[in-house]
C-alpha positions as CSV (number, residue, x, y, z in Angstrom):
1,X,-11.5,-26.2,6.8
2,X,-12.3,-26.0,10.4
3,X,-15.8,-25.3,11.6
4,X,-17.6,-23.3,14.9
5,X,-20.3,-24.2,16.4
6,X,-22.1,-21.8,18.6
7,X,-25.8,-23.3,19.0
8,X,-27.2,-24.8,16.6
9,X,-25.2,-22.7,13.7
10,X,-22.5,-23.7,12.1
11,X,-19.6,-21.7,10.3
12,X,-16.5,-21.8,8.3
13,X,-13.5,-20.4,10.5
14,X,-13.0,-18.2,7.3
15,X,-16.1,-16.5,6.1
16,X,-15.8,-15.0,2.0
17,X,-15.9,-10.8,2.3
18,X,-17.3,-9.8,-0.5
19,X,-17.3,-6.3,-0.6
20,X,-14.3,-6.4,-3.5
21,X,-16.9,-8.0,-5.7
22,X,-19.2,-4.8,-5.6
23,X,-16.0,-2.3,-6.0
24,X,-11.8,-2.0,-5.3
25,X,-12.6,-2.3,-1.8
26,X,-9.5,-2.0,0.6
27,X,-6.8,0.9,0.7
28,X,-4.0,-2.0,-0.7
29,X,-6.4,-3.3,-3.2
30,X,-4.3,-3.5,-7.0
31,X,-6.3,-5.7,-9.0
32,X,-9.7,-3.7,-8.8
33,X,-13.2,-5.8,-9.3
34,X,-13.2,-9.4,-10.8
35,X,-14.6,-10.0,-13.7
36,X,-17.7,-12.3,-14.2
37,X,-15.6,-15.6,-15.1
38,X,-13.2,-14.7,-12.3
39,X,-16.3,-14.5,-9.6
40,X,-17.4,-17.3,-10.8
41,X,-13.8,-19.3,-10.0
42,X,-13.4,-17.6,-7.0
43,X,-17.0,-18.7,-5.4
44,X,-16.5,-22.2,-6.4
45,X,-13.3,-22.5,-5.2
46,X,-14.5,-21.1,-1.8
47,X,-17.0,-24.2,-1.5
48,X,-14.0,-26.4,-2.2
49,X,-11.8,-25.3,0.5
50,X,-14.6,-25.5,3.0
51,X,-15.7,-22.1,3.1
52,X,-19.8,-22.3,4.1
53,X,-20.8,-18.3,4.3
54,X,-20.5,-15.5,2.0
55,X,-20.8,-11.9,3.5
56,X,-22.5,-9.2,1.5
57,X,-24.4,-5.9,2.3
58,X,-26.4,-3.6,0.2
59,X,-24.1,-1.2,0.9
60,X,-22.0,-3.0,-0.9
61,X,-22.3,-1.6,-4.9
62,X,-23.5,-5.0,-6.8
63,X,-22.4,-7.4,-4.8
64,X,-25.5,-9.0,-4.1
65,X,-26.5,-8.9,-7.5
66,X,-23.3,-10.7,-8.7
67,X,-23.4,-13.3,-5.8
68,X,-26.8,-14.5,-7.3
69,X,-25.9,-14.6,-10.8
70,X,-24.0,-17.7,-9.4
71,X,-24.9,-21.0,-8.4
72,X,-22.5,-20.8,-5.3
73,X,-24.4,-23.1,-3.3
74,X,-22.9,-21.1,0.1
75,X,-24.7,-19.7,2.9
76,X,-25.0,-15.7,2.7
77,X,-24.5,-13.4,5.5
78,X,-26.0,-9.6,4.4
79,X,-26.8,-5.8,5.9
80,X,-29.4,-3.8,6.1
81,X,-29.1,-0.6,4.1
82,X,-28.1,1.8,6.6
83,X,-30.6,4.2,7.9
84,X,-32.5,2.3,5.7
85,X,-36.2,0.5,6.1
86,X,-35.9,-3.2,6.9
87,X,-38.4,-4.5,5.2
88,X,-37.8,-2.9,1.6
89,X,-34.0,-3.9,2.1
90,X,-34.1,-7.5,3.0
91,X,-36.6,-7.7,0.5
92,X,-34.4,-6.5,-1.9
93,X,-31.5,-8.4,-0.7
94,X,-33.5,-11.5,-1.1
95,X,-34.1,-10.6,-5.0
96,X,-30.8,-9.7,-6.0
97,X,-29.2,-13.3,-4.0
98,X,-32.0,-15.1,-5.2
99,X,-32.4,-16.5,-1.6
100,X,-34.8,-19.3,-1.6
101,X,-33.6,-20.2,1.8
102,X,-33.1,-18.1,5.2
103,X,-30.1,-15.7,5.2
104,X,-27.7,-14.5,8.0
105,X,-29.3,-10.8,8.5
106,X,-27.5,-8.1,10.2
107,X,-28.0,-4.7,10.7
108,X,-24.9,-2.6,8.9
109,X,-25.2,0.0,11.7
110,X,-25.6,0.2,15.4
111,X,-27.4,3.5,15.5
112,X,-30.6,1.8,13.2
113,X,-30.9,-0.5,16.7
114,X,-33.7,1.3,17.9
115,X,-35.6,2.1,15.1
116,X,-35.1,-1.0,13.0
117,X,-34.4,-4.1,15.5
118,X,-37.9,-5.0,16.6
119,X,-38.6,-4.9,12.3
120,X,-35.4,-7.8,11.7
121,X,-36.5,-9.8,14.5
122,X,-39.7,-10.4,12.1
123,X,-37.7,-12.3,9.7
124,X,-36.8,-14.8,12.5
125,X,-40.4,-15.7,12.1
126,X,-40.8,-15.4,8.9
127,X,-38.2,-17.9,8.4
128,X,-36.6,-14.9,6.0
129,X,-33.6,-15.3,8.6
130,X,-31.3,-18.1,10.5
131,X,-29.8,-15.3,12.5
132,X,-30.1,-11.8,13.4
133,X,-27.1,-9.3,14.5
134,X,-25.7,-6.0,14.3
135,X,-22.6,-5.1,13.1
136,X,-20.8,-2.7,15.4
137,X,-17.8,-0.1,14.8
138,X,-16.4,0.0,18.3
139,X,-16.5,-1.2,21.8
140,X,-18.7,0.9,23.1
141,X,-21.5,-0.3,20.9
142,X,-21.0,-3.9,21.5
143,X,-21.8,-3.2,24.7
144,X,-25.2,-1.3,23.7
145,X,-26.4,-4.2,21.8
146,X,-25.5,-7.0,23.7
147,X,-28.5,-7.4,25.6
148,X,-30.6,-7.1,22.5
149,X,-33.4,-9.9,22.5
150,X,-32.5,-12.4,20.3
151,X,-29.3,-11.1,19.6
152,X,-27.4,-13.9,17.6
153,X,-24.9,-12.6,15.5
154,X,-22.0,-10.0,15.8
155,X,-19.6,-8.5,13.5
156,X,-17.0,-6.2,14.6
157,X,-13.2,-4.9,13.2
158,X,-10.4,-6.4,15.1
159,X,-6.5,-7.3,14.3
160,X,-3.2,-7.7,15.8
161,X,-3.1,-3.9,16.9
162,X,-6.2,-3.1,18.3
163,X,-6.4,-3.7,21.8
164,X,-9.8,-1.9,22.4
165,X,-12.2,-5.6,22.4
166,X,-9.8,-7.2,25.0
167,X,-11.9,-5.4,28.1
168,X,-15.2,-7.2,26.7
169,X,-15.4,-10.8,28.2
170,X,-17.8,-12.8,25.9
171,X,-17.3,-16.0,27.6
172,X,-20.6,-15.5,29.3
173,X,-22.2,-15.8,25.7
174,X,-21.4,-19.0,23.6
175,X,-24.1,-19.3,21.8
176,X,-23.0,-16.0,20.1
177,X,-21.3,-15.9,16.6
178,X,-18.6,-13.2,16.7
179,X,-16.9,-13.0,13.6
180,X,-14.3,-10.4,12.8
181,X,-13.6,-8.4,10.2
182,X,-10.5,-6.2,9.1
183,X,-8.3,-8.7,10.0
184,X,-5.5,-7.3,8.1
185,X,-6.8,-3.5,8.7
186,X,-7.5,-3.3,5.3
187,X,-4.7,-4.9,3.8
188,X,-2.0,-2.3,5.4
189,X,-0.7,-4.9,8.0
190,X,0.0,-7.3,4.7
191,X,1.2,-4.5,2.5
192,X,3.6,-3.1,5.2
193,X,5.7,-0.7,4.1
194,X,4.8,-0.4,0.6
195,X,1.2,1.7,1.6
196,X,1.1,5.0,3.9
197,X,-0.7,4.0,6.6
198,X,-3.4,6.7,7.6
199,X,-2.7,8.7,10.5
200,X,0.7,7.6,11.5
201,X,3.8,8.9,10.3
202,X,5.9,6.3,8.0
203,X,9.1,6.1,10.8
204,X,6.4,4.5,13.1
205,X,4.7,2.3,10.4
206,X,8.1,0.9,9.7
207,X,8.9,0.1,13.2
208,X,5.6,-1.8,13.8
209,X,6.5,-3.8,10.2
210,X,9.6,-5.0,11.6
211,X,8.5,-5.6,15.2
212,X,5.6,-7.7,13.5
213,X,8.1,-9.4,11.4
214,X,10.6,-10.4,14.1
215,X,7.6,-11.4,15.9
216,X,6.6,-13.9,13.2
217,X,10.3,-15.4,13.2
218,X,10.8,-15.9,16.9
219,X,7.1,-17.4,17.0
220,X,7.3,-19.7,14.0
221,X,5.2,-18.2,12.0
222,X,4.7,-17.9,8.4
223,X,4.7,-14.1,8.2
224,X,2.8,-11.6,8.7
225,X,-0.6,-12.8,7.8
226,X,0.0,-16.2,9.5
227,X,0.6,-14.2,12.8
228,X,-1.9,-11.8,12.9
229,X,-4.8,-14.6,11.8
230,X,-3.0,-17.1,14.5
231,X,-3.1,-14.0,17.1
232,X,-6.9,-13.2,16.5
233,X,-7.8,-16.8,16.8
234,X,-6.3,-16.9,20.1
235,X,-8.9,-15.2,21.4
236,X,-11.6,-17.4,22.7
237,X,-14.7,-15.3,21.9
238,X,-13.7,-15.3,17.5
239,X,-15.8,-17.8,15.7
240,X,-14.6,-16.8,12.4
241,X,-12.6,-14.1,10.4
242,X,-14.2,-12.2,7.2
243,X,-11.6,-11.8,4.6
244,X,-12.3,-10.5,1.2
245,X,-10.1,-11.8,-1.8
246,X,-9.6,-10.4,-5.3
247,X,-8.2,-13.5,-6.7
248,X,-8.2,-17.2,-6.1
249,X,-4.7,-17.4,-5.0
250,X,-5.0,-14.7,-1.9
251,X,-8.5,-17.0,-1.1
252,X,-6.2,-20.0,-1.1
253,X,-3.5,-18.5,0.9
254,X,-6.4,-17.3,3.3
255,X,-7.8,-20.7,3.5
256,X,-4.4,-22.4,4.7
257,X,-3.6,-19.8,7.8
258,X,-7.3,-19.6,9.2
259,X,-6.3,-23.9,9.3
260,X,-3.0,-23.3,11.4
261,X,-2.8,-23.4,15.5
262,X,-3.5,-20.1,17.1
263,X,-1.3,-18.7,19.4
264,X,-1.3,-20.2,23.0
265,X,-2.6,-17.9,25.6
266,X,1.5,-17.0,26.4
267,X,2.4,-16.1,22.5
268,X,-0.4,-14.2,22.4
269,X,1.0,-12.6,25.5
270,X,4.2,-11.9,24.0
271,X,2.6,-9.9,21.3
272,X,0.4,-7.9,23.2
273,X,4.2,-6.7,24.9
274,X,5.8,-6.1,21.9
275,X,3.4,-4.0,20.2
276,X,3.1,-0.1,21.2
277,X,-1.0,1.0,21.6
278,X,-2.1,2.5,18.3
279,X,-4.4,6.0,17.9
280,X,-8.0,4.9,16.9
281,X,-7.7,7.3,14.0
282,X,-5.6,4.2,12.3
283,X,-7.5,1.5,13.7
284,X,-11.2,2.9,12.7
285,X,-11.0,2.9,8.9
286,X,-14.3,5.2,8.8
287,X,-11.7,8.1,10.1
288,X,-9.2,7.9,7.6
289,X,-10.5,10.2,5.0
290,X,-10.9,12.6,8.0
């Protein structure tokens, strides 16, 4: 599997989600949590295709715990609790992945900037940390955290629909990891039509299916998930896509597109024209019980 480089880090273009491992994470999730023998097959079979980072969080039920109850051998990106102190959570982060080595640390939250930034720079010292980073929600607080000292790492929600990141230029940063997450929104933009799609009525949903699909066919792709991982790796600033998997067999899938060309600077182009602007209430996923 390909690999970015931004410094002196190195990264799988396809990072492991594992928030399914700590519950039935994901609106189009059918197959619920794996089971111990499955998480087991599914982490080794991540190291085999190349994948070199895990992403966890506290936040995220036991899947800490169940990441260290395997000898995965994988890098591990977590969060801080949110709202919660620094300290108490990377320690606890630490026991539950059985870290003996440094750990990607992030914070889960932009709002906990100010009050808990200055405490995660302290595991850079401490050698507790490779890299420290903030995951943000929206535009508006990537911007608020960019300047942040020692500001290595950034995770933010991005896919084929949501325009909103294409006014931030990043090019001035390379030594920054950006990886993205919600690549298929969820799952909705692979389940299609078979889902409701929060916040927007099922005529519309349909339409963007079949624009998405006819896009896929006139661009030579291999559906939908090939197109919208090709169209997010088109943009310069991605070093890698999170993407979660219940089973080995979406992992594989997974694996293959993030290993495909991107689309060139024109397809992408093309896409950006075909596609109608979409409310935030369906591209924030933290709105849709609202």
């Amino acid at each position: 599997m390909r690999r970015r480089q931004r410094g002196d880090y190195s990264q799988s273009a396809l990072v492991l989600g594992t928030a399914q491992l700590g519950g039935a994470y994901g609106i189009a999730n059918r197959t619920g949590v794996p089971g111990a023998t499955a998480r087991e097959r599914l982490l080794a079979t991540a190291r085999k295709l190349g994948v070199t980072h895990l992403d966890t969080a506290r936040a995220y039920g036991e899947s800490e715990e169940r990441i260290g109850a395997v000898d995965h051998g994988l890098s591990v990106i977590t969060k801080v609790a949110p709202g919660g102190d620094v300290r108490a959570s990377v320690d606890a982060s630490r026991a539950a992945l059985r870290a003996t080595g440094p750990l990607t640390i992030l914070l889960h939250r932009a709002a906990d900037v100010e009050a808990s930034w200055a405490e995660l720079r302290k595991c850079l010292g401490t050698g507790e940390a490779d890299r420290v980073g903030v995951s943000v929600q929206s535009p508006g607080e990537l911007r608020r955290v960019l300047d942040l000292p020692d500001l290595g790492y950034v995770q933010l929600p991005c896919n084929i629909l949501d325009r909103r990141w294409l006014e931030i230029d990043l090019a001035s940063r390379p030594e920054l990891v950006v990886t993205v997450r919600s690549a298929y929104l969820q799952g909705l933009l692979v389940a299609g039509t078979a889902v409701t799609w929060p916040h927007l009525p099922d005529a519309d949903r349909d339409g963007i299916v079949a624009t998405l699909d006819k896009l896929a066919a006139d661009l030579g792709r291999d559906g939908r998930a090939d197109l919208c991982l090709a169209y997010l790796f088109s943009l310069p600033w991605v070093t890698s896509l999170v993407i979660g998997a219940e089973t080995e067999e979406q992992l594989c899938a997974n694996a293959a597109l993030v290993d495909r060309e991107p689309l060139t600077d024109g397809q992408r182009e093309l896409v950006l024209a075909a596609l109608p602007e979409m409310p935030v209430d369906l591209l924030d996923p933290s709105r849709w019980s609202k």
